[in-house]
N, C-alpha and C positions, 0 to 999 in steps of 0.2 A: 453048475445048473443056473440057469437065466431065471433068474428073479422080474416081476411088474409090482410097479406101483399100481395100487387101484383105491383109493381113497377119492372120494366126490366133495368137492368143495359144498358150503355150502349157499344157496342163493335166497337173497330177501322174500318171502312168501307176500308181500305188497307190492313189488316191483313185478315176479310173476305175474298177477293178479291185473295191474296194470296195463299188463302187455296183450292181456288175454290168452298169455299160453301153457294155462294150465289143464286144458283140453286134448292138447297136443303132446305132454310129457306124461300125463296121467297112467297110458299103459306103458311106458317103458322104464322098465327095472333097472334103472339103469347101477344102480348098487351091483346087482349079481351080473350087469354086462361087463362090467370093467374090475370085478373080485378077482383078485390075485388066487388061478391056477396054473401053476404048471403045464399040467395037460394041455391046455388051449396054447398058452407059450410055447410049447415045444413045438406047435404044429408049424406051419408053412404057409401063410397068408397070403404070403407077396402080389400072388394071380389071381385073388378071389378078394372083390370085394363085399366086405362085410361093414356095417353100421354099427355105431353101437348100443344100437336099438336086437342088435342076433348077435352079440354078445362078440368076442374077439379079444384077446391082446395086443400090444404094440407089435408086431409079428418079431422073431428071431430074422436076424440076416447078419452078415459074416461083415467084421470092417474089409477094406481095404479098395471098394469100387468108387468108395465117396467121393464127391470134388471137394475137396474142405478150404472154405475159405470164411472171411471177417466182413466181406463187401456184399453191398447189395445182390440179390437172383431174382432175376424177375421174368414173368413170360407175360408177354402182350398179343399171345393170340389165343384169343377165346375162340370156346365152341359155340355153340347155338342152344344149347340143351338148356332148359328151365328146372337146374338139379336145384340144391339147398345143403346146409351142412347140417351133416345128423351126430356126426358124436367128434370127442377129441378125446385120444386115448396115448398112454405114456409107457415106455419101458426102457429097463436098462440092461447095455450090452457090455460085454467085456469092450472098452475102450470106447466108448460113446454111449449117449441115452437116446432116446426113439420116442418124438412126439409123432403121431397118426393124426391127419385130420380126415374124417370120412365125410362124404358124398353121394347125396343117393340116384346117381347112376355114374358112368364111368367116361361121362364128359369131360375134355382138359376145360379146368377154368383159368383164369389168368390169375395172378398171386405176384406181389413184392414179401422178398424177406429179408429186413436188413434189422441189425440192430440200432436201435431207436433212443437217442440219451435224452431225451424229453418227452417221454410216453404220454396222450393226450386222449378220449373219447372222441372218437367223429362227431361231427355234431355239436354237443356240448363244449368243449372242450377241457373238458375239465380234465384235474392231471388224474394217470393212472399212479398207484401205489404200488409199487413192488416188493420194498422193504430196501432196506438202506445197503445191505450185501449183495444185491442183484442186479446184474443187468437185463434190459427190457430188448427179448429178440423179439420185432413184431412179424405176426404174419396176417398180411392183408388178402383176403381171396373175393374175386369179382370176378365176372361172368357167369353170377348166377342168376336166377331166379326173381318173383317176387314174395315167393313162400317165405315168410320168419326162417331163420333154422328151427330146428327139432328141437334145438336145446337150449334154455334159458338162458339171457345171460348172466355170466359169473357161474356159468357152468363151467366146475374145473379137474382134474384131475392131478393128482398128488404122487411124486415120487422123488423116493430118498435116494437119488443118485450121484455120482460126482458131478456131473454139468449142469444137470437140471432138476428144481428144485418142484416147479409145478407147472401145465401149462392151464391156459382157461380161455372161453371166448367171452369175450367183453361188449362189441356192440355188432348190429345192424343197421346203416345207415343208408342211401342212395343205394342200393346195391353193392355195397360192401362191408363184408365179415371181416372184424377185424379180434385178432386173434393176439397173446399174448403166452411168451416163452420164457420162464423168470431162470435167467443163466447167472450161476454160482459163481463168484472172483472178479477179477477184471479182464483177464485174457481166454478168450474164447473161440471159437471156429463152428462153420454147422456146413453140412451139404442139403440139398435142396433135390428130390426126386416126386416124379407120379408115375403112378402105379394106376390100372382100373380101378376108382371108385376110393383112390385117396392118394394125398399128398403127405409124403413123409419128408419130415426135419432131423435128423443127424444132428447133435451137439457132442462136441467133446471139447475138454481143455485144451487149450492152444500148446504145442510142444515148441520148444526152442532148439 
């Protein structure tokens, strides 16, 4: 049986407050969007985008289509669509874990995903923290919008898996989400796919 993490980090109620988007997260549940059922996991997401703001799990999908690799993926051709990021959602599969990052509509944006040994805020630059046992898989997503996302930053999602430990989105800056994958060990691998209305990350431990 496929098991999710659904545990919500939690985010400073000043920093919200700050940003003014406690307006904007006020009707979404997001506890009961990302609550570990079964049910929702066993269904079949891949072709239907869903937020997770209409609740959803990391969808089930089978290994073995992955490209798995350690190197940067990146896509530099954006669409035109003015989407925004609504949720970041995590689950784990027999031989890899499944971060979801959702989009509310089913534009490709452009995205780098590489792992990152000196994790920094855009902007700011201040360091991210990961915890001293993880590495920092970043994922940057542009060609969006000027909408905030949906979801605060330090909006995070929790899961006790082998690769992956939590994911969370961290800032908005010039037009770029930038996104944070905290991967367990030192040898690791992810693939990189989109799907209508979300970008999913593959992490698994690196095999020799």
């Amino acid at each position: 049986m496929v098991r999710f993490g659904a545990g919500i980090g939690k985010t400073l109620g000043s920093l919200v407050l700050a940003l003014g988007l406690a307006a904007s997260v006020s009707g979404c549940d997001a506890a009961a969007a990302l609550r570990h059922e079964d049910d929702v996991a066993q269904s079949v997401v891949d072709n239907e985008a869903q937020s997770v703001t209409n609740g959803g799990a990391a969808s089930a999908g089978e290994p073995g289509n992955q490209h798995w690799t350690d190197k940067e993926v990146a896509n530099t051709q954006c669409g035109d669509a003015e989407q925004t990021l609504t949720g970041v959602r995590v689950g784990s599969h027999e031989g890899f874990d499944r971060v979801v990052f959702d989009f509310s509509d089913d534009t490709l944006p452009c995205y780098r995903v590489f792992f990152d040994p000196n994790p920094q805020q855009d902007g700011s630059g201040n360091p991210v923290h990961l915890g001293s046992n993880y590495q920092a898989l970043r994922v940057e997503v542009s060609g969006l919008g000027p909408e905030f996302p949906t979801i605060p930053p330090g909006f995070s999602s929790q899961l006790s898996g082998p690769a992956v430990s939590y994911a969370f989105f961290d800032t908005f800056f010039e037009g770029v989400a930038t996104n944070f994958i905290a991967v367990r060990g030192g040898s690791a691998q992810f693939s990189v796919e989109f799907l209508p209305g979300k970008l999913i990350v593959d992490v698994r431990t690196a095999t020799t």
